[in-house]
C-alpha positions in Angstrom: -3.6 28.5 16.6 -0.3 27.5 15.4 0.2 27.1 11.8 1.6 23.8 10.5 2.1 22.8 7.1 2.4 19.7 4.9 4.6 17.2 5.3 7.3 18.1 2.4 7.8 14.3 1.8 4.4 13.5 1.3 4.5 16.7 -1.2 7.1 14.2 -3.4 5.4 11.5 -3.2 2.4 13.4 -4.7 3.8 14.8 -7.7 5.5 11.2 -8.2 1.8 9.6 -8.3 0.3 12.0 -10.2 3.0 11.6 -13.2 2.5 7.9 -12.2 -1.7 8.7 -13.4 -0.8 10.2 -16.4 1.4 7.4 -17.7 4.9 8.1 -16.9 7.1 5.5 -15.3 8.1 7.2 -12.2 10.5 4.9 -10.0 10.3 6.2 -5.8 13.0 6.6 -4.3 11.4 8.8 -1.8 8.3 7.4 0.1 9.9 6.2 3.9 8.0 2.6 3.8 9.1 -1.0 2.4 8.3 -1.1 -1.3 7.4 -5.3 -0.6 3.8 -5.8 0.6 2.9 -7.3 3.9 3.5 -10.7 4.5 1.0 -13.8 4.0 1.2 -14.4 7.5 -0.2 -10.4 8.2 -2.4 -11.1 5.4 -4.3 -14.2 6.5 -4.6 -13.1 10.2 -6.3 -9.8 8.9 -8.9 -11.9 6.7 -9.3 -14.0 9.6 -10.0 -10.9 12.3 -12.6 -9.7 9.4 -14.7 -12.8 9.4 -14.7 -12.9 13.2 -17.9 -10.9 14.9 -15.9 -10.1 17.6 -14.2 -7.3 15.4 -16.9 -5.7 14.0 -17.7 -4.1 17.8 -15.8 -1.5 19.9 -12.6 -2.7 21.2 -10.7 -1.1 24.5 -9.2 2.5 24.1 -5.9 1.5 25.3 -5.8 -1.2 22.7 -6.2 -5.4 22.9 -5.1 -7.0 25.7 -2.9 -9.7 23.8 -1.5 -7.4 21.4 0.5 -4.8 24.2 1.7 -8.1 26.4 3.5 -8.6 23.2 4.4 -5.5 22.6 5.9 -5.3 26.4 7.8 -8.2 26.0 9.8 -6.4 22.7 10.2 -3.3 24.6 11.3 -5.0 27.8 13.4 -7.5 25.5 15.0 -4.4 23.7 15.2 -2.3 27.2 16.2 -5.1 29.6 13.9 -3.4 31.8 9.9 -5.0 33.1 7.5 -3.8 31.0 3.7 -5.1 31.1 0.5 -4.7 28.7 -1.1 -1.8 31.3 2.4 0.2 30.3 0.9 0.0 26.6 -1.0 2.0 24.6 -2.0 1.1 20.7 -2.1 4.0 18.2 -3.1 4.8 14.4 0.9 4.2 13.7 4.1 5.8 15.6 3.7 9.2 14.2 0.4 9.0 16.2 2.4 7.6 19.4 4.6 10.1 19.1 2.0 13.0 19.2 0.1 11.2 22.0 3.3 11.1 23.9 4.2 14.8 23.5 0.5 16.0 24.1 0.8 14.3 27.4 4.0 15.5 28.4 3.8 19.3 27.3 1.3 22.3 27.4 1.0 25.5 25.1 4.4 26.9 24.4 6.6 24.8 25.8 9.9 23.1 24.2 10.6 19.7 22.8 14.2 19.5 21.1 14.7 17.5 18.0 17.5 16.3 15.5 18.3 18.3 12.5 19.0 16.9 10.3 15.9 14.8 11.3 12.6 13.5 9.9 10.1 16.2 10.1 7.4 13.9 11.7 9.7 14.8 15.3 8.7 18.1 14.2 4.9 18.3 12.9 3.7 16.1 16.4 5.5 18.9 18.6 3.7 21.9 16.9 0.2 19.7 16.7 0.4 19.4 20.1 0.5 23.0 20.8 4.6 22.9 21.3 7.2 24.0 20.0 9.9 22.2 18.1 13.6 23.2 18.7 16.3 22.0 16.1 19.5 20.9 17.6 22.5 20.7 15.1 23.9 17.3 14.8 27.8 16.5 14.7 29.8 15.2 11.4 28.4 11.9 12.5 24.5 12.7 12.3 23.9 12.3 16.1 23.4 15.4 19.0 25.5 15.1 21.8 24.8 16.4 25.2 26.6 19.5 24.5 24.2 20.7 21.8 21.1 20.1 23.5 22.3 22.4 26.1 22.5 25.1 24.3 19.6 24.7 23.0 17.6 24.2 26.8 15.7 26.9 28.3 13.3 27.2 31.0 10.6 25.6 28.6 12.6 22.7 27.5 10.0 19.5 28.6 11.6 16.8 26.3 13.9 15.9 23.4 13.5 13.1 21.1 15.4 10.4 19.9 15.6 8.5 16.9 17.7 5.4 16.5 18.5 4.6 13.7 17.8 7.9 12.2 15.6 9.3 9.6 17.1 10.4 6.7 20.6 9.9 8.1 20.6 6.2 9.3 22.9 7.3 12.4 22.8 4.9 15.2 24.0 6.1 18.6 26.6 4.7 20.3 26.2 4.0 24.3 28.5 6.4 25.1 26.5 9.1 23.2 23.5 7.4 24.4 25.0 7.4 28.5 25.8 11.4 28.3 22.3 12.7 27.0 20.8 10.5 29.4 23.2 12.0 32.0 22.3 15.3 30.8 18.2 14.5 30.6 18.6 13.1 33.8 20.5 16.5 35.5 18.0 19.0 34.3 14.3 17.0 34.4 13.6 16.4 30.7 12.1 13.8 29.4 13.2 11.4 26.6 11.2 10.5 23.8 12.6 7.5 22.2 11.6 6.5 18.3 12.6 3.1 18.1 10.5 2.7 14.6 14.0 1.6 12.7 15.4 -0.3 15.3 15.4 -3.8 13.4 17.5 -2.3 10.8 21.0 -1.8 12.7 24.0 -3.0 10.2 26.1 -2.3 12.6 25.7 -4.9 15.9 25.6 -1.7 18.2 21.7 -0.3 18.3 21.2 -0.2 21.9 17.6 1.0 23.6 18.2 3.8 25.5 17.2 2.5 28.8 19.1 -0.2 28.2 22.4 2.1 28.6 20.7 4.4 31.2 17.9 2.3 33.2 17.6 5.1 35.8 15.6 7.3 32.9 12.9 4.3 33.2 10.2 7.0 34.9 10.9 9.8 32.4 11.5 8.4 29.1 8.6 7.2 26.2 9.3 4.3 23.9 7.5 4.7 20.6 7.5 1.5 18.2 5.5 0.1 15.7 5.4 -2.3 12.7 5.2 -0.3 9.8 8.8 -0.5 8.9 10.3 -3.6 9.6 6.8 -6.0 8.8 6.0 -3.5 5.8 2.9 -2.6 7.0 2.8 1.2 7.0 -0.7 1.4 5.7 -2.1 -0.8 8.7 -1.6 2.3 11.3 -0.4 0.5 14.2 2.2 2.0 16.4 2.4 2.3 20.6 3.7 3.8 23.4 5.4 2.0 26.6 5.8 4.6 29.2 5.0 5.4 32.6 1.6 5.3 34.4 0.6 9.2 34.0 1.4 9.4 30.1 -0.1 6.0 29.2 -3.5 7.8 31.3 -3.1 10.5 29.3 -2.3 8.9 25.8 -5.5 6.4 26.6 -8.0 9.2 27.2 -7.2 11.3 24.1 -7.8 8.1 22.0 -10.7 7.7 23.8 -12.2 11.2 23.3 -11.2 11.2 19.6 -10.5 7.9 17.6 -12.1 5.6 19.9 -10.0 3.0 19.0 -7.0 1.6 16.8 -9.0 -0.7 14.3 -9.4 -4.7 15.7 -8.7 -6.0 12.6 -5.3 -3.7 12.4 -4.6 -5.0 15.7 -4.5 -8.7 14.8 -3.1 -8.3 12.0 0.2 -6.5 14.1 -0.3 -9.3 16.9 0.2 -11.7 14.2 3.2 -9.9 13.0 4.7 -9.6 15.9 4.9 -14.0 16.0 6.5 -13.4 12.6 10.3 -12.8 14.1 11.5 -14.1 10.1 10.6 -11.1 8.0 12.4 -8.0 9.6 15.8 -10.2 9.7 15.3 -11.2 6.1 14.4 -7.5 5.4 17.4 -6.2 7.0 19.6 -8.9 5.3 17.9 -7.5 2.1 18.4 -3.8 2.9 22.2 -4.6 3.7 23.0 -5.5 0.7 21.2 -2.8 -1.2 22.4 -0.2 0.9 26.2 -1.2 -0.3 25.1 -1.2 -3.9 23.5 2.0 -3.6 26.1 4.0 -1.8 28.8 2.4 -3.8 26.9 3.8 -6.8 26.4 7.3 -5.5 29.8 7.6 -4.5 30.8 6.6 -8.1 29.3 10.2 -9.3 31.2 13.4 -9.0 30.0 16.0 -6.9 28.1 13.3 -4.2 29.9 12.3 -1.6 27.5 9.2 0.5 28.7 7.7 4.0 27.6 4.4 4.5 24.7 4.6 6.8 24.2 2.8 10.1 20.8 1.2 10.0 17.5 2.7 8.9 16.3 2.9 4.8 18.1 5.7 3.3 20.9 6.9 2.0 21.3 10.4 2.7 24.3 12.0 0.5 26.1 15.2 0.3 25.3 16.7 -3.1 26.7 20.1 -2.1 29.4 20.0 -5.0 27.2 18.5 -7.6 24.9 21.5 -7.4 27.7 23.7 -7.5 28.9 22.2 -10.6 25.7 21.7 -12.6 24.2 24.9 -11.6 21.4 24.3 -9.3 20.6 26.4 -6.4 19.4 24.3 -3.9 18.7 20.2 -3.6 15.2 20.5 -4.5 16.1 21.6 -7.6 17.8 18.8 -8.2 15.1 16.5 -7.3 12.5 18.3 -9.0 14.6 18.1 -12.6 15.5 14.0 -11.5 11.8 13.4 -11.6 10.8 15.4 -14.4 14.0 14.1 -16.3 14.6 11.1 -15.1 11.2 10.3 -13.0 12.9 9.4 -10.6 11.5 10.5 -7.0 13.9 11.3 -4.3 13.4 14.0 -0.9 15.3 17.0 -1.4 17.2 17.8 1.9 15.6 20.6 3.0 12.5 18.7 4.1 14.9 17.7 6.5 16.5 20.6 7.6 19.7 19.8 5.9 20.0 22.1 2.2 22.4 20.2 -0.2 21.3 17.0 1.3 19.1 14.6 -1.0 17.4 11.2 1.0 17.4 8.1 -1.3 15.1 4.9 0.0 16.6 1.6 -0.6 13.8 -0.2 0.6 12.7 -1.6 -2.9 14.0 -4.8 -4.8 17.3 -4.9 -6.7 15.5 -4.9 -10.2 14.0 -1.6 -9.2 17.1 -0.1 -7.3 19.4 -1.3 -10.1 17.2 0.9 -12.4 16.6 3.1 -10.6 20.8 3.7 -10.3 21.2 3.5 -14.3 18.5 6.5 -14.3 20.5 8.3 -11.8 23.6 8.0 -13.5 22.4 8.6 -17.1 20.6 11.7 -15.9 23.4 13.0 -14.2 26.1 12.7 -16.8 23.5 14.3 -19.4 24.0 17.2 -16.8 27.4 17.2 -16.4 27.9 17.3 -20.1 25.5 20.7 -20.6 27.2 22.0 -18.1 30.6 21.0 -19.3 29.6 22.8 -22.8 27.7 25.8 -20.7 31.5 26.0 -19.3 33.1 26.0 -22.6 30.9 28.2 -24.3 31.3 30.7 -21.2 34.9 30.8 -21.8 34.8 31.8 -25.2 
């Protein structure tokens, strides 16, 4: 049995609560979810499933009816491609899609390549499945290109996944980008795994769906959505899959052997947020704005050097130089003494495959990010100041 281990973000978030329980003020800067609670509209449809007898009973594996029409007309609106509620299935969240899709597509051994940097989810669903996860080294820009998923192909290589926007990097793919591994899936038989989970937070007018640029991949590619991010409903667990006929068989079974069903309550809830088209725009109008005044202020430090990101919730900075100068070996380090010193939560880049890296979620109000910032930069010049004296005291 292959070994897998804990998700390192989770392992933040952890240590964050449990100062948190004792008392300390710990502000989160690291958890990949909305800090605002799900809307009224979510709220009230989910009270309403719960008094309606019809939910207390099984439901279908594949998920409700209503609920995967509407989530084939977003994926065909997004795809410009025909999509119906049979191409659908309904899982505990896209992290669960995503393993149901790779399950389905791969047996024991066998290659699936990912991003790295990249969120370690792509990762963890590959190696539950029995696979095994190849990193493939993104350009200056955050993205792969066709070029580096060759070299990383072999005989075993069934799939590679995409993420667009990106987690931690926020890169979105440009159709060109988007044309050539498409190109290059198409030439050698793999299939594409597409994680659309950020796709409602594009700042820059150019998020395109992957078989919207290449509709020829329709038979061999997996969308995975869901509405944790962009309705702020990560604890809910609903995700899905649109794919073609053989996975969605596949996917439908395994939920049937196993959870039996996505809660009905869940899945009303996500129907009703899927008629809500208000709260991801405000949300992305929202995360716009914070994301400027965050990058702004990390660029503002010495030793951190922040590009703007793309879309997604994160800022995802170089802090290479700052750990050179303040004596830390590696970027958990540094986010291990910003909690304890400034309890203030962030994921060290190496959860992410990328060392000297830290991830920063914006996703919170201003009051909390503006504070949040303040105990950033306090914390920070404390350390440049000990190590300013350390320096001094050296040359003596």
């Amino acid at each position: 049995m292959t070994a897998m281990t804990d998700n390192p973000i989770f392992a933040v978030a952890a240590k964050a609560e449990a100062l948190r329980a004792r008392g300390v003020d710990v502000i989160t800067l690291a958890a990949g979810e909305p800090q605002a609670a799900s809307s009224a509209v979510v709220v009230e449809a989910a009270v309403a499933a719960v008094r309606d007898p019809a939910t207390h009973h099984y439901g279908t594996a594949q998920g409700d009816p209503a609920l995967r029409a509407l989530v084939a007309d977003v994926v065909s609106g997004d795809t410009q491609l025909p999509w119906s509620a049979g191409d659908v299935q309904i899982a505990l969240g896209a992290k669960h899609a995503l393993f149901l899709a790779v399950q389905a597509l791969i047996e024991a051994g066998d290659e699936v390549l990912v991003a790295a940097p990249g969120w370690p989810g792509h990762a963890e669903v590959v190696t539950a499945a029995g696979g095994i996860a190849v990193p493939v080294a993104t350009d200056e820009e955050f993205r792969v290109s066709a070029e580096a998923l060759d070299r990383c192909r072999t005989p075993r290589t069934r799939a590679v996944m995409l993420s667009s926007p990106g987690n931690p990097t926020g890169a979105v793919y440009p159709e060109c980008r988007l044309r050539q591994i498409a190109d290059w899936a198409e030439r050698y038989g793999v299939w594409v795994i597409s994680d659309d989970i950020y796709r409602a937070f594009d700042y820059t007018g150019t998020y395109r769906s992957v078989l919207q640029v290449a509709p020829q991949l329709f038979g061999r590619t997996v969308v995975v959505g869901g509405v944790s991010k962009e309705h702020a409903m990560t604890g809910w667990r609903v995700g899905w899959l649109a794919a073609p006929p053989e996975i969605i068989v596949s996917a439908r079974l395994h939920v049937a052997r196993t959870i039996t069903h996505v809660p009905t309550v869940n899945q009303r809830a996500a129907l009703a947020a899927l008629g809500d088209t208000s709260t991801p725009v405000e949300a992305a109008r929202d995360y716009r704005r914070r994301r400027a005044l965050l990058v702004e202020a990390l660029n503002g430090i010495d030793g951190i050097e922040c590009p703007l990101p793309d879309g997604g919730m994160f800022a995802f900075p170089d802090v290479s130089e700052l750990l050179r100068d303040c004596g830390w070996s590696s970027s958990a380090d540094l986010a291990t003494w910003l909690l304890d010193t400034a309890h203030l939560a962030v994921v060290p880049g190496e959860a992410f495959n990328a060392p000297g890296h830290i991830r920063v979620c914006f996703a919170v109000d201003d009051d909390t990010l503006i504070t949040a910032v303040e105990r950033l930069l306090t914390a920070l010049r404390s350390a440049e100041h000990k190590s300013a004296v350390r320096q001094i005291e050296e040359a003596r």
